[in-house]
N, CA, C and O atoms as CSV, one atom per row, in Angstrom:
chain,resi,resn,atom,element,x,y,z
A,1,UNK,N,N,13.774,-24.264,17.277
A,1,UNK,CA,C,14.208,-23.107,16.526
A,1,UNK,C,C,15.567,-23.413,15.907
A,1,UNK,O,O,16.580,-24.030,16.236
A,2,UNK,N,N,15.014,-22.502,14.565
A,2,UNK,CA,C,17.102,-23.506,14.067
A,2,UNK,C,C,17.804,-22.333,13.495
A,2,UNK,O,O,17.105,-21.591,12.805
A,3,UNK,N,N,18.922,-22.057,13.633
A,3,UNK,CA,C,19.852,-21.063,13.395
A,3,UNK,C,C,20.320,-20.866,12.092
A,3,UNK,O,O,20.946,-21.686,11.420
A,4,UNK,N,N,19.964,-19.676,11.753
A,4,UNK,CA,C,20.249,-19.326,9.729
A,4,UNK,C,C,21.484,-18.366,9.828
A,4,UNK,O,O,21.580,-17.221,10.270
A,5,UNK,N,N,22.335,-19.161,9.305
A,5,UNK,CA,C,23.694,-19.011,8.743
A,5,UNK,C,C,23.458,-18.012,7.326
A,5,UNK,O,O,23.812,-16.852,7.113
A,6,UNK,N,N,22.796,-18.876,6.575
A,6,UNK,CA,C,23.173,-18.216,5.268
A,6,UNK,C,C,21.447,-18.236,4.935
A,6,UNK,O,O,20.523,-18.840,5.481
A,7,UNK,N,N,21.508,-17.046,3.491
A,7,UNK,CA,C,20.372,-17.296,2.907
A,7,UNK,C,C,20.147,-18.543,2.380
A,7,UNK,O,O,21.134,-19.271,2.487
A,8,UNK,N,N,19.191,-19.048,1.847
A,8,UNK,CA,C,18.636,-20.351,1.167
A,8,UNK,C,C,19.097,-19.904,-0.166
A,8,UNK,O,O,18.988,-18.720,-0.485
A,9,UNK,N,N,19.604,-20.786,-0.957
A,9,UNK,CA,C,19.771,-20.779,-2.277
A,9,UNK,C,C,18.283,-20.010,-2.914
A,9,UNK,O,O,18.371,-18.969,-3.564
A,10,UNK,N,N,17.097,-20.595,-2.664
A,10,UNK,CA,C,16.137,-19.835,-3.497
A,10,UNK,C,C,15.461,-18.604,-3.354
A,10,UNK,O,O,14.530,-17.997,-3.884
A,11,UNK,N,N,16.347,-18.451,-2.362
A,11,UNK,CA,C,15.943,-17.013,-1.700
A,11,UNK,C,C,17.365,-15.889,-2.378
A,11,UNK,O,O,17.181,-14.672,-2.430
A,12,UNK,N,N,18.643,-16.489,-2.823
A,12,UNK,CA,C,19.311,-15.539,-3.722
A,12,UNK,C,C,19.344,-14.872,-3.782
A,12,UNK,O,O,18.416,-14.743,-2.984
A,13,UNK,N,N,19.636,-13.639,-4.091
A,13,UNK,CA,C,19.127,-12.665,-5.509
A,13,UNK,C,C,18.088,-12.194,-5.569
A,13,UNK,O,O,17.807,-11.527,-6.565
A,14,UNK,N,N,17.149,-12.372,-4.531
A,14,UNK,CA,C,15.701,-11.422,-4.909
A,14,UNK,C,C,15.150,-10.247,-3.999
A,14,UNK,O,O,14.324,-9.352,-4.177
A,15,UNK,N,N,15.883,-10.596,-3.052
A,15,UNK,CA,C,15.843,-9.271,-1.727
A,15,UNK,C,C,15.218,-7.765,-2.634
A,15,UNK,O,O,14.242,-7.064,-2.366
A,16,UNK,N,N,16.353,-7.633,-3.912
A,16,UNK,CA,C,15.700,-6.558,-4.297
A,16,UNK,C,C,14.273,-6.572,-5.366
A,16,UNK,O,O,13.561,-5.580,-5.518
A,17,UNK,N,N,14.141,-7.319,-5.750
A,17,UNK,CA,C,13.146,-7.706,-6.089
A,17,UNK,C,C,12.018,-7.451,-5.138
A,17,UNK,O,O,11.083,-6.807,-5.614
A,18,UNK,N,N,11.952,-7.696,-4.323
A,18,UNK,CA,C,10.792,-7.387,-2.913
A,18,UNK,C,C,10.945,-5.988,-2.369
A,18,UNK,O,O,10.070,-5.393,-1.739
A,19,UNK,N,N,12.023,-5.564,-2.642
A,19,UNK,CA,C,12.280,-4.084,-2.236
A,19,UNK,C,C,11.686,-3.660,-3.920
A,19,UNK,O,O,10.568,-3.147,-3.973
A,20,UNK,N,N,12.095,-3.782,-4.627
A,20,UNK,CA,C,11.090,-3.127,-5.608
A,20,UNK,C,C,9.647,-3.300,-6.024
A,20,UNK,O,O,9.031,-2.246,-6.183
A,21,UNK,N,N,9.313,-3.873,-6.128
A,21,UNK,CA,C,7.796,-4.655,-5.449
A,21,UNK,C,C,7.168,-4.093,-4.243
A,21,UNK,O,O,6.063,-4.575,-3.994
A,22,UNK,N,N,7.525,-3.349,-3.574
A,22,UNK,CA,C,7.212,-3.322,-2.537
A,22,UNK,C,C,6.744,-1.425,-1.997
A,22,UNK,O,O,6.478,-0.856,-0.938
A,23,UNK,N,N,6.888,-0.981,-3.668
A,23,UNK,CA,C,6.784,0.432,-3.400
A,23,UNK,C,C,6.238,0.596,-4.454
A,23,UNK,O,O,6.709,0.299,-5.552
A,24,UNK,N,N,4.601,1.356,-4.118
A,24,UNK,CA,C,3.081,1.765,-5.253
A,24,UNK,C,C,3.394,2.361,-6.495
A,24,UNK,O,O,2.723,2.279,-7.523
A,25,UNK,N,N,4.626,3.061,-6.307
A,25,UNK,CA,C,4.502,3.600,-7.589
A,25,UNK,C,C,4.986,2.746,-8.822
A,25,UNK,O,O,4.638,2.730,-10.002
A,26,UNK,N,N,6.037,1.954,-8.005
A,26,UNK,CA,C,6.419,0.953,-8.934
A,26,UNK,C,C,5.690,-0.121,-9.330
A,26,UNK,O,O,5.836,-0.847,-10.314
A,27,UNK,N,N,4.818,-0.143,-8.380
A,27,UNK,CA,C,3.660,-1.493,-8.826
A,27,UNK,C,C,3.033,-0.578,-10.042
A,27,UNK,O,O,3.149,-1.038,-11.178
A,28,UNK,N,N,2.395,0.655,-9.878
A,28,UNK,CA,C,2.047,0.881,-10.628
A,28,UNK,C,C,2.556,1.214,-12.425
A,28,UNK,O,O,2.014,1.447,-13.506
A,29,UNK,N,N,3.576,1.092,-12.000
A,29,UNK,CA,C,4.506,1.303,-13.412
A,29,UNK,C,C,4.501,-0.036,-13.893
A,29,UNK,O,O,4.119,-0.190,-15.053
A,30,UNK,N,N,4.913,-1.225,-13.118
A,30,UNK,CA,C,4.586,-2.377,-13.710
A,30,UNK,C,C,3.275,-2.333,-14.209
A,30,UNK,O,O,2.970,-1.997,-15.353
A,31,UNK,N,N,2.454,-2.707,-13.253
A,31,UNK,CA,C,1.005,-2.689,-13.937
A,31,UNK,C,C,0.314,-1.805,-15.290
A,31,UNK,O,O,-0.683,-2.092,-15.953
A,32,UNK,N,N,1.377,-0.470,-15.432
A,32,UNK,CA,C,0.910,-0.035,-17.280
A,32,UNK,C,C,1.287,-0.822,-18.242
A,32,UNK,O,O,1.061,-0.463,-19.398
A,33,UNK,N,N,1.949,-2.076,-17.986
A,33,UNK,CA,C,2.765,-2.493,-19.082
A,33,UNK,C,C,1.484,-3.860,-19.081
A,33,UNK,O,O,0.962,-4.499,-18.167
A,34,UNK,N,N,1.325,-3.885,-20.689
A,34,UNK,CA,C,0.433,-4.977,-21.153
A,34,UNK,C,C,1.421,-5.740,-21.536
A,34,UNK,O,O,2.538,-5.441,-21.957
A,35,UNK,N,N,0.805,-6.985,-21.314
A,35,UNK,CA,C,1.139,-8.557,-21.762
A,35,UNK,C,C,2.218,-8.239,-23.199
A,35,UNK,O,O,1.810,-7.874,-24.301
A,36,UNK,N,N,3.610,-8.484,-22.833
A,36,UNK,CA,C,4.816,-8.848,-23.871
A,36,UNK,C,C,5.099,-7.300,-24.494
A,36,UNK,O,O,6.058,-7.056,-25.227
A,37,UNK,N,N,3.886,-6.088,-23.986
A,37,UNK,CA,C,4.497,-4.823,-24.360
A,37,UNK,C,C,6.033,-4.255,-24.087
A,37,UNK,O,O,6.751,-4.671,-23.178
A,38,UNK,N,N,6.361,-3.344,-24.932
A,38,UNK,CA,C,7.569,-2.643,-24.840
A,38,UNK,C,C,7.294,-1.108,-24.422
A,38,UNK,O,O,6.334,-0.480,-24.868
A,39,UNK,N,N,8.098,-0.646,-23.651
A,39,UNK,CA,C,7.315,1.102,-24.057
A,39,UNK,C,C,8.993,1.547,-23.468
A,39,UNK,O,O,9.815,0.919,-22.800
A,40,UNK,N,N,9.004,2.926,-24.081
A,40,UNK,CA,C,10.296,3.712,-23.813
A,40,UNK,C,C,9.780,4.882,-22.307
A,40,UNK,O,O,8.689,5.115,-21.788
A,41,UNK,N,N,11.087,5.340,-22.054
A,41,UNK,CA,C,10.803,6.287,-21.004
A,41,UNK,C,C,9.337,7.348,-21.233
A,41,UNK,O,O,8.350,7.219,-20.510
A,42,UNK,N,N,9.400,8.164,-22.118
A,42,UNK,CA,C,8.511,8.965,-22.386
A,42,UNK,C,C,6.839,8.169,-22.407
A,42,UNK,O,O,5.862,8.855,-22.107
A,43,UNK,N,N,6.674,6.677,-22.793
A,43,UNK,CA,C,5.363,6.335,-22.696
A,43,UNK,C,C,4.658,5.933,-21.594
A,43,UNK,O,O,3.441,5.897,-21.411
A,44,UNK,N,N,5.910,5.527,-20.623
A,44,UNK,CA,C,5.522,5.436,-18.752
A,44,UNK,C,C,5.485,6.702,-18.208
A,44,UNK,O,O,4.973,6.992,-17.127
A,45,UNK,N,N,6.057,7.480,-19.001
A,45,UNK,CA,C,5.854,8.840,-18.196
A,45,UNK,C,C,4.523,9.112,-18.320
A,45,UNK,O,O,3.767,9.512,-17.434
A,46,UNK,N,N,4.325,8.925,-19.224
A,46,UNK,CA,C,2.494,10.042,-19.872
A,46,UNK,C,C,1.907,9.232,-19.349
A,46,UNK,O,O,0.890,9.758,-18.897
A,47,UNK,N,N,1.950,7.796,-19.034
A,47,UNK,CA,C,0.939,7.004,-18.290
A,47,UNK,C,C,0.821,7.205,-16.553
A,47,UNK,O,O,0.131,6.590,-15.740
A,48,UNK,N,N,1.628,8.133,-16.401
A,48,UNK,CA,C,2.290,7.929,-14.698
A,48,UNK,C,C,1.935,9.598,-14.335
A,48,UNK,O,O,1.990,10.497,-15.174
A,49,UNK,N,N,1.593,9.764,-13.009
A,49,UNK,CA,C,1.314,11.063,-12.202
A,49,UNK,C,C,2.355,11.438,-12.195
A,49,UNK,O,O,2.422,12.667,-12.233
A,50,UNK,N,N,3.763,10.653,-12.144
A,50,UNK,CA,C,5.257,11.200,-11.848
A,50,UNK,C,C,5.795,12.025,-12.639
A,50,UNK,O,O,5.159,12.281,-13.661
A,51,UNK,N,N,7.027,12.651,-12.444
A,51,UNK,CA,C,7.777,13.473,-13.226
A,51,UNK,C,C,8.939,12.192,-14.213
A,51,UNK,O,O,9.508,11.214,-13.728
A,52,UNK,N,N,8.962,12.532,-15.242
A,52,UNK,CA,C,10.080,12.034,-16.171
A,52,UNK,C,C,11.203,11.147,-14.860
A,52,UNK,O,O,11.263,9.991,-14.441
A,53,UNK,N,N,12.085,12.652,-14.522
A,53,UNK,CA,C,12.720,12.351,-13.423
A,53,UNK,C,C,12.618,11.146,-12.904
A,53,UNK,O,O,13.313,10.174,-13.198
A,54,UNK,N,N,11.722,11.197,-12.101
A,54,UNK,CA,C,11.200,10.302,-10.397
A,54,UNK,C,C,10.696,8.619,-11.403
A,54,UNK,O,O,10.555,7.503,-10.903
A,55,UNK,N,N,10.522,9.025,-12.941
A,55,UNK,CA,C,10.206,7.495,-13.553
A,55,UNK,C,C,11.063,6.990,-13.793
A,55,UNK,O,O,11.063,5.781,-14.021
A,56,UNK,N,N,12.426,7.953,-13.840
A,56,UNK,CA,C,13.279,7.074,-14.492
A,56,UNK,C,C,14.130,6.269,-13.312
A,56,UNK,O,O,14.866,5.286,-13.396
A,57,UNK,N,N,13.717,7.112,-12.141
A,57,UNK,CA,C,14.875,6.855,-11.405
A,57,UNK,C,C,13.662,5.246,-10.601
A,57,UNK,O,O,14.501,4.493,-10.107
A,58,UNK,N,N,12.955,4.931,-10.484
A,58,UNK,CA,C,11.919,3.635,-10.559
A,58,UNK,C,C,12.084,2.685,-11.289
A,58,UNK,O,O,12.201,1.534,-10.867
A,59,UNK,N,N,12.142,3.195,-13.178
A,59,UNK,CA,C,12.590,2.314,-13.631
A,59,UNK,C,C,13.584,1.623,-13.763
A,59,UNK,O,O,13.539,0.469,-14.189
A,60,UNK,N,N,15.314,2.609,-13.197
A,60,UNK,CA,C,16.473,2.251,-12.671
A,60,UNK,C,C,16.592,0.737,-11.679
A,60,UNK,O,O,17.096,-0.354,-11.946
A,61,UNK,N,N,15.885,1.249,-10.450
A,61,UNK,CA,C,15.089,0.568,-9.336
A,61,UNK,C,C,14.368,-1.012,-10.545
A,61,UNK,O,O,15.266,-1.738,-10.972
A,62,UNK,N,N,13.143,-1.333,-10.903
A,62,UNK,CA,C,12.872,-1.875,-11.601
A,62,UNK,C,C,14.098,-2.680,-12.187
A,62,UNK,O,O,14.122,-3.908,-12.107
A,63,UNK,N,N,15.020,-2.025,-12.721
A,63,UNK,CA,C,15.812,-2.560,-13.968
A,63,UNK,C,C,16.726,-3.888,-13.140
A,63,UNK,O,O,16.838,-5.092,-13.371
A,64,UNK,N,N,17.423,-2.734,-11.821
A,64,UNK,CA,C,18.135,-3.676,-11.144
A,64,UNK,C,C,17.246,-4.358,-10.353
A,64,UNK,O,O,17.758,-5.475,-10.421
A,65,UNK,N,N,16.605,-4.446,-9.887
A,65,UNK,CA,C,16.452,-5.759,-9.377
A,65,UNK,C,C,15.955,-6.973,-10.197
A,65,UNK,O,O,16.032,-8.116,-9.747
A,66,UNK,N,N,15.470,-6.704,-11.350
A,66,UNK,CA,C,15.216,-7.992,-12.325
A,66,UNK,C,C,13.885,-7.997,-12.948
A,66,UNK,O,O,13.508,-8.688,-13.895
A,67,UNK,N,N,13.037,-6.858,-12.071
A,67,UNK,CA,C,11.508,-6.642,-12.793
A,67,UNK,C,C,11.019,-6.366,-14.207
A,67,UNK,O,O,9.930,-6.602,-14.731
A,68,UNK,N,N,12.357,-5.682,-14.776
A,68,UNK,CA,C,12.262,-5.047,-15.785
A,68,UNK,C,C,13.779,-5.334,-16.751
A,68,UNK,O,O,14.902,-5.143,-16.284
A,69,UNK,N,N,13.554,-5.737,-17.912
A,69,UNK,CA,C,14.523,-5.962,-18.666
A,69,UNK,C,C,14.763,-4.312,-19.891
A,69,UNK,O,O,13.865,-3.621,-20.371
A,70,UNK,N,N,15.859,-4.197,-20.012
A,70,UNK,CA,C,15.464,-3.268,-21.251
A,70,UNK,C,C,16.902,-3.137,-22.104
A,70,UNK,O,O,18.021,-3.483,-21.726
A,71,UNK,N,N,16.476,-2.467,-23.497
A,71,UNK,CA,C,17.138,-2.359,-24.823
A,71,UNK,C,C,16.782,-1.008,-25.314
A,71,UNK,O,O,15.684,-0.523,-25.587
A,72,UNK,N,N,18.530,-0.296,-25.378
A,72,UNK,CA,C,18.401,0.619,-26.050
A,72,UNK,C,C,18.491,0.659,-27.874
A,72,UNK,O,O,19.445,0.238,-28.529
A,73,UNK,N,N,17.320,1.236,-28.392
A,73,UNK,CA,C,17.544,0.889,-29.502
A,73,UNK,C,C,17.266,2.784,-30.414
A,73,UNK,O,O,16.184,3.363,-30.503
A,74,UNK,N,N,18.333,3.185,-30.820
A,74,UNK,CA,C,19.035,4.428,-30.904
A,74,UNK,C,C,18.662,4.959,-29.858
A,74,UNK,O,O,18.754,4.431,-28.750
A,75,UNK,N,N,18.097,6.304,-30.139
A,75,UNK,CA,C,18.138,7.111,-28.607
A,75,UNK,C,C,17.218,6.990,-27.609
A,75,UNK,O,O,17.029,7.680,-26.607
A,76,UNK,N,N,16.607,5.900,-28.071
A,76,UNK,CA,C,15.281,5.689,-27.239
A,76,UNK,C,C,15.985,4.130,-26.456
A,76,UNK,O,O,16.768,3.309,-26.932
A,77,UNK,N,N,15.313,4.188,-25.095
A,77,UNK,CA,C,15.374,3.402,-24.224
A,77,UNK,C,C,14.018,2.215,-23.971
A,77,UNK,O,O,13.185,2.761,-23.247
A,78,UNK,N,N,13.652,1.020,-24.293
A,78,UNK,CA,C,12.518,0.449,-24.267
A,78,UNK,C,C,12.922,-0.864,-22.899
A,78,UNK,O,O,13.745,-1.756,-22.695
A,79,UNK,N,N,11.597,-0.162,-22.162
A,79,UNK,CA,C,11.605,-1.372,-21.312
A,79,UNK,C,C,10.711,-2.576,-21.362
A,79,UNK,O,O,10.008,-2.266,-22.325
A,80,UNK,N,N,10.241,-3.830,-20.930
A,80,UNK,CA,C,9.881,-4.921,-20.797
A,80,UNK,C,C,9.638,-5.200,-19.660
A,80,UNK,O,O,10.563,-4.864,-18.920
A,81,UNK,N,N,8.336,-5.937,-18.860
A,81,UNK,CA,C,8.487,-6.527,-17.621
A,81,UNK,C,C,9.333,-8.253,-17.777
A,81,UNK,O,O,8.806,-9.144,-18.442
A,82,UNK,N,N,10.343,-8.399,-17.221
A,82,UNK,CA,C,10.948,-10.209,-16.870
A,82,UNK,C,C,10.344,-10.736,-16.417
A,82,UNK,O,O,10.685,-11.130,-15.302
A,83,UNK,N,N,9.127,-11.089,-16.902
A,83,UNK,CA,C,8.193,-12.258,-16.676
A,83,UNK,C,C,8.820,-13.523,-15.774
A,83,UNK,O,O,8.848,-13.587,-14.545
A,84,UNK,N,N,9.316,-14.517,-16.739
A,84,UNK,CA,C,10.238,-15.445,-16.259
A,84,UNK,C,C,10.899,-15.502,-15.455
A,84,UNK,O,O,10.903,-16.525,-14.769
A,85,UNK,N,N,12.000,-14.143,-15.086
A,85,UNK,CA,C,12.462,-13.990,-13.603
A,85,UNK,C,C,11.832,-13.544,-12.715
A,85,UNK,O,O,12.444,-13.825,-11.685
A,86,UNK,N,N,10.969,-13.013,-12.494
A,86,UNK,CA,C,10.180,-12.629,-11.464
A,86,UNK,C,C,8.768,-13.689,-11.139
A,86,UNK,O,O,8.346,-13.667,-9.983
A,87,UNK,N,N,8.137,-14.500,-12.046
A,87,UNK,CA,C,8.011,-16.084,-12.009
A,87,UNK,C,C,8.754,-16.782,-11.097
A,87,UNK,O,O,8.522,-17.072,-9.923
A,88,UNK,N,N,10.032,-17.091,-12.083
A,88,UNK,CA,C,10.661,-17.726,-11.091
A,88,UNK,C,C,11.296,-17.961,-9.603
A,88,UNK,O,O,11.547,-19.018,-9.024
A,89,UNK,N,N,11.498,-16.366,-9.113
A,89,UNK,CA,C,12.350,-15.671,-8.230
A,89,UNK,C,C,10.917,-15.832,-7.202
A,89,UNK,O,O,11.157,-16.122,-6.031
A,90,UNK,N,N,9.523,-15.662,-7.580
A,90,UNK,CA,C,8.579,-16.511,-6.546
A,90,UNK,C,C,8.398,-17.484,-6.728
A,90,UNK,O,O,7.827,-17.942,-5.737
A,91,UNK,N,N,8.539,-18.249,-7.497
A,91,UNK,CA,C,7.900,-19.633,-7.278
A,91,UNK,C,C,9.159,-20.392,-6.471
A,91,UNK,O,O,8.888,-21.480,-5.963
A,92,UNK,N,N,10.710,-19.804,-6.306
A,92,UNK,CA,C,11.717,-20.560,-5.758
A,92,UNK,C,C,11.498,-19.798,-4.384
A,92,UNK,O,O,12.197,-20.364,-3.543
A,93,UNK,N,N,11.040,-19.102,-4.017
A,93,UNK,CA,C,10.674,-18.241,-2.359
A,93,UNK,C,C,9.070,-19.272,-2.017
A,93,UNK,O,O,9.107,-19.798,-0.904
A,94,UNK,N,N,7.998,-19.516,-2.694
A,94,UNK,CA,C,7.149,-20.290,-2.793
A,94,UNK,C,C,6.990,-22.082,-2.086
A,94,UNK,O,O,6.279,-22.678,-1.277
A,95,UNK,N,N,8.277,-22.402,-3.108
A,95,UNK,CA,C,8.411,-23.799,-3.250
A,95,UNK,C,C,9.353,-23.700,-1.651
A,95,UNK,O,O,9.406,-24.813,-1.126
A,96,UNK,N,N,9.946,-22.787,-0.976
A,96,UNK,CA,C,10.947,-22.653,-0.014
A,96,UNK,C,C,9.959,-23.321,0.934
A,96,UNK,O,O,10.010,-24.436,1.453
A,97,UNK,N,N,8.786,-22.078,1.056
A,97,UNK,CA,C,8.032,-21.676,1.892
A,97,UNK,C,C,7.089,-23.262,1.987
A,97,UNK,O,O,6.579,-23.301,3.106
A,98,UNK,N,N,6.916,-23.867,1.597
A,98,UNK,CA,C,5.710,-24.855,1.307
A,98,UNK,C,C,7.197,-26.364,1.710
A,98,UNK,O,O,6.902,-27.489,2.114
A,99,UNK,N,N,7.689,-26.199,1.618
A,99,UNK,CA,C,8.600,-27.314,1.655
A,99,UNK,C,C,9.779,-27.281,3.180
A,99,UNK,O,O,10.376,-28.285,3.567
A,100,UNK,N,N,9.873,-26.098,3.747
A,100,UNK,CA,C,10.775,-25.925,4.527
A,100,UNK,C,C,10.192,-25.572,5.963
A,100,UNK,O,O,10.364,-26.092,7.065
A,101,UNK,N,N,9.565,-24.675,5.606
A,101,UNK,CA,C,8.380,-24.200,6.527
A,101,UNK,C,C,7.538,-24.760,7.429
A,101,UNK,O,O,6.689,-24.070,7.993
């Protein structure tokens, strides 16, 4: 048995990532979003059982941990899923797991 001091470098930064991931509604908010789509608050809402409210405060959740990138462009807010970081942020927990393990 060996004694962990510190996190692993590829383990970083993603704690919340797994904490956001890790709760249905937010999977499910990811999962409305098609391949390279954009959508603003109001189009996850109408897709979602939730209140405005309770989406935004998910997509907050989402935003910070890295699931979700977004751009306000005038008064509208458009989000994105971060493909690439959330790719990457498993495949470096992945490559941990298969190599250290």
């Amino acid at each position: 048995m060996k004694t962990i001091q510190t996190i692993p470098d590829a383990w970083q930064n993603i704690a919340q990532l797994f904490i956001a991931l890790g709760d249905a509604h937010r999977q499910r908010i990811l999962l409305t979003f098609e391949k390279g789509e954009r959508m603003n608050i109001l189009q996850i809402a109408a897709a979602s059982t939730l209140s405005r409210t309770a989406v935004t405060h998910h997509l907050r959740i989402l935003r910070d941990s890295g699931a979700l990138q977004s751009e306000k462009v005038g008064k509208e807010v458009y989000f994105w899923v971060d493909k690439a970081f959330m790719t990457n942020a498993i495949g470096n927990v992945l490559h941990y797991i298969e190599t250290e393990i």
